[in-house]
KEKE-3310 file (N, C-alpha, C; in steps of 0.2 Angstrom, whole numbers, plus 5000, padded with zeros to 4 digits):
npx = (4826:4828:4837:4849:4851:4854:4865:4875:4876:4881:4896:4906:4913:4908:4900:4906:4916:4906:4905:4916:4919:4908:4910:4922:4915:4908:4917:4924:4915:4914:4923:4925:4915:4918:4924:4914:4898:4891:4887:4891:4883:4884:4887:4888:4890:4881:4876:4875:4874:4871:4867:4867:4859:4852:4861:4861:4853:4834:4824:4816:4818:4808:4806:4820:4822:4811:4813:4823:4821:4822)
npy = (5562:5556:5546:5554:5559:5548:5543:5556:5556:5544:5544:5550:5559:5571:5577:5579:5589:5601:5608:5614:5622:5631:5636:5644:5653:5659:5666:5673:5682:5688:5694:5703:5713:5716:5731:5739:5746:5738:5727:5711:5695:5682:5666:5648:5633:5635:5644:5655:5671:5684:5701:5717:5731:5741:5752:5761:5761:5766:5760:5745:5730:5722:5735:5738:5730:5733:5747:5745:5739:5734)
npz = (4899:4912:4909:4905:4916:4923:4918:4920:4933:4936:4934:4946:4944:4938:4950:4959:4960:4960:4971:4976:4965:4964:4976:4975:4964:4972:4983:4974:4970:4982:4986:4976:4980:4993:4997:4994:5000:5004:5016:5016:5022:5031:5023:5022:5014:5003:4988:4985:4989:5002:5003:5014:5012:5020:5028:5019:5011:5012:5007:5002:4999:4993:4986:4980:4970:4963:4959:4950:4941:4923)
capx = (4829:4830:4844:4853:4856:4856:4870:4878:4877:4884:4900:4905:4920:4903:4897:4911:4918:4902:4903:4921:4916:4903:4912:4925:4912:4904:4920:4925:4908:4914:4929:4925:4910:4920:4926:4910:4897:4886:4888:4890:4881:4889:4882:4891:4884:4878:4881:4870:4876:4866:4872:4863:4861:4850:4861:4864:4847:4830:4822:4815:4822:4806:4806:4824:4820:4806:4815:4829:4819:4821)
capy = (5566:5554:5542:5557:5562:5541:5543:5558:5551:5534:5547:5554:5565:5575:5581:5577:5595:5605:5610:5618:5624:5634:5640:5646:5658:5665:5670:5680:5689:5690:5697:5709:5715:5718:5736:5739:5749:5733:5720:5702:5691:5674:5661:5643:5628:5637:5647:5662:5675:5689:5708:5720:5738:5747:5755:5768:5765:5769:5756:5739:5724:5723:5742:5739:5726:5734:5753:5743:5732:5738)
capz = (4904:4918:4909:4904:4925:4927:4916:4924:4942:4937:4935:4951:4945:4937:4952:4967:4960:4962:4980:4978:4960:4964:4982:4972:4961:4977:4985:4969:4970:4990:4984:4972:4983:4998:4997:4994:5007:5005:5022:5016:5028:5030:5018:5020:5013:4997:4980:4985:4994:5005:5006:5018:5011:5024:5032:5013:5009:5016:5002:5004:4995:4986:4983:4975:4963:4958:4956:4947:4935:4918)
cpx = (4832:4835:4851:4854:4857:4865:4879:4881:4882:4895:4904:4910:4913:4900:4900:4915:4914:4903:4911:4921:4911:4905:4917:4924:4911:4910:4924:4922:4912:4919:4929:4920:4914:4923:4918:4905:4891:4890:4885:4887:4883:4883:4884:4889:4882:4881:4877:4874:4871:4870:4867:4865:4856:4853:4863:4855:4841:4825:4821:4817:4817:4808:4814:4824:4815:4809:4819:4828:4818:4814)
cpy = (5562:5548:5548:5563:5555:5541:5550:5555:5547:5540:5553:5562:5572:5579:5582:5586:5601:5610:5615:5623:5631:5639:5646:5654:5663:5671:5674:5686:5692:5697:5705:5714:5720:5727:5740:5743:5743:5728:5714:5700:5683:5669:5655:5638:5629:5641:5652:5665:5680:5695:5712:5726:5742:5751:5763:5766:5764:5764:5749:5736:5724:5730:5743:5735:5729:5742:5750:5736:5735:5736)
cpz = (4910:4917:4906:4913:4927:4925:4917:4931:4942:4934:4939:4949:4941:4939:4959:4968:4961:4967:4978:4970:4961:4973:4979:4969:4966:4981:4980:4970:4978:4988:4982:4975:4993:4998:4993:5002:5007:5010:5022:5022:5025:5025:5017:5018:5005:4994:4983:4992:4995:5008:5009:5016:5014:5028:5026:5011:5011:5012:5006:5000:4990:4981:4978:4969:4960:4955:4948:4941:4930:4914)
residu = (UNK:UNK:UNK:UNK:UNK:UNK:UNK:UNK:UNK:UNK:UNK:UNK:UNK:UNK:UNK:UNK:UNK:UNK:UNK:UNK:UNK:UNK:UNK:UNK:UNK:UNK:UNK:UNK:UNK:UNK:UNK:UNK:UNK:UNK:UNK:UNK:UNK:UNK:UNK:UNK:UNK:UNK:UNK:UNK:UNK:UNK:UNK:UNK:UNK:UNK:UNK:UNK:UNK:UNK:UNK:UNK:UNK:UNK:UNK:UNK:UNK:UNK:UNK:UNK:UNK:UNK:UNK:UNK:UNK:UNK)
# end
């Protein structure tokens, strides 16, 4: 494993694209999220995005993952 990421590395164009690559994704999801009653919270720097839905639901974060885990 560690001469198959020596061997990525040693090629920058493999990882130089990441950062606008994976920006890209998020502001899709931004995107398609927006007209939504969920409020994006800023998130620069990163592929992860955070939306805040207490203001429609009465639930905790945990409380929605676990209602919503099939």
């Amino acid at each position: 494993m560690q001469v198959a990421f020596a061997e990525a590395m040693a090629d920058p164009q493999s990882y130089l694209g990441l950062a606008d690559f994976y920006q890209h994704k998020r502001d899709l999801l931004a995107d398609a999220l927006s007209g939504s009653r969920f409020e994006l919270l800023p998130s620069r720097g990163s592929f992860f995005m955070l939306a805040r839905f207490s203001h429609f639901s009465p639930l905790t974060d945990d409380e929605v993952c676990t209602e919503f885990d099939p």
